[in-house]
Steps between C-alpha positions, in 0.01 A plus 500: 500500500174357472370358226174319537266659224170530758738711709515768250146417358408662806799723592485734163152589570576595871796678369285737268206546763725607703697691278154695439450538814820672603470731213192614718201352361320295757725476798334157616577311189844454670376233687463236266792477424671226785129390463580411164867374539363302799324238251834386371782590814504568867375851586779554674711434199236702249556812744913433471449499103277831485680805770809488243247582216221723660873709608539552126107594482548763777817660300258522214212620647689764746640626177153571318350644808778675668367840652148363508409381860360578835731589767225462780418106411900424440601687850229331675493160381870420400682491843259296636526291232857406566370363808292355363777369274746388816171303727478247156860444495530459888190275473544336155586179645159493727237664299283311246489655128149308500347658803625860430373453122145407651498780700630754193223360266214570767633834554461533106202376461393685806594843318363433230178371621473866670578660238179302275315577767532867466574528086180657419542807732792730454770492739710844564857408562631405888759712648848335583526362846813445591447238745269271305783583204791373711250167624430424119840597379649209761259240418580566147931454563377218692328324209717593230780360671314141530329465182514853267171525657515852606261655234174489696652624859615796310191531311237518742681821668584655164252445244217676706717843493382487180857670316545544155566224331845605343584581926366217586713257278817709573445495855454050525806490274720707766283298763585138376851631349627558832345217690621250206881643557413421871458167459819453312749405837243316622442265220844438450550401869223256475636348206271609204756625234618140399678475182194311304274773631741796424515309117146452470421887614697620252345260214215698605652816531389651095155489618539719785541852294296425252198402737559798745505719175155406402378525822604874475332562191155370607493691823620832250187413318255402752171738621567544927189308521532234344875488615311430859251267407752297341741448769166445771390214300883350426443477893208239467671177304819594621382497891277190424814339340697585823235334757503179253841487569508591842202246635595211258826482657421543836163295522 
């Protein structure tokens, strides 16, 4: 198990974003979590240390909004994101986490740049569109799979719909439920589930309900509006983070 203090300095808060995040308030705040773990390990090894624990976040979240989700969006974008989920296994060895996180964070920043753009005139909700849903929902397996970064691929087809927030919450926690028990066989082929990282997920582990439970309440609680303009501008440091990342690494 690991025991260096700045590990979980940094790990608890990831664990709780996250945790608030998966109970459905602001998607995107996901993302900082092997960010966060990256200061102190490997990301490969901060990504090992967090599927066992956003599993138990999923349990808890499809509990509190079972019944509550959009079969269009989970039709359409979960099939191809098992593809999505197999092309970063068969290419884990060959694809850079720092390149694909560059890319992710100017997608973010991309959306919500677009979305600024147009705040001060009302937008009526987009119709689904399959095709774009089954492109996004890919990307998103695709990114999840290499760095839990699959929050803004599913975001920029699904926040635009413009669902209720309640739907909306119960429909990512199906979304990223599913994909998460994807990536199980996969991680355990490629050697993630070590013994120190299974120990130090489940040191973690009593933060996981507790998080995902608060995240629940606040989206219970939250105006539609504001619901929206939150998780737009969790897209700015978030997608700013990911291109600091990305580019430092790479250049």
């Amino acid at each position: 198990m690991i025991t260096d203090p700045l590990f979980y300095a940094v790990a608890i808060p990831a664990v709780i974003l996250i945790g608030l995040s998966k109970g459905g308030f602001g998607g995107t705040a996901a993302l900082v979590g092997v960010p966060l773990m990256a200061i102190a390990v490997p990301p490969v090894t901060a990504a090992g240390i967090l599927l066992p624990i956003l599993l138990v976040m999923d349990v808890v979240g499809l509990f509190a909004w079972r019944g509550r989700f959009d079969r269009g969006i989970v039709f359409t974008m979960l099939p191809a994101a098992a593809l999505g989920v197999l092309l970063g296994y068969l290419t884990a060895a060959a694809v850079s986490e720092d390149a694909f996180r560059l890319t992710i964070g100017l997608l973010a920043l991309s959306f919500f740049g677009n979305w600024l753009a147009g705040a001060r005139r009302a937008r009526a909700a987009r119709p689904q569109q399959p095709a774009k849903g089954a492109f996004w929902g890919a990307v998103a397996g695709f990114a999840s799979f290499v760095s839990h970064a699959g929050g803004p691929p599913y975001q920029i087809y699904v926040v635009p719909l413009k669902i209720p927030p309640p739907v909306f919450a119960g429909t990512s926690v199906i979304f990223f439920a599913s994909v998460n028990a994807m990536k199980l066989l996969p991680y355990f082929l490629l050697g993630q589930f070590s013994r120190d990282n299974l120990s130090t997920s489940a040191a973690l582990l009593p933060l996981a309900p507790v998080a995902t439970l608060a995240g629940i309440w606040l989206v219970k609680r939250t105006d539609p509006t504001l619901f929206y303009r939150i998780i737009y501008w969790l897209l700015l440091p978030i997608g700013l983070k990911l291109v600091y990342d990305g580019a430092a690494a790479l250049f």
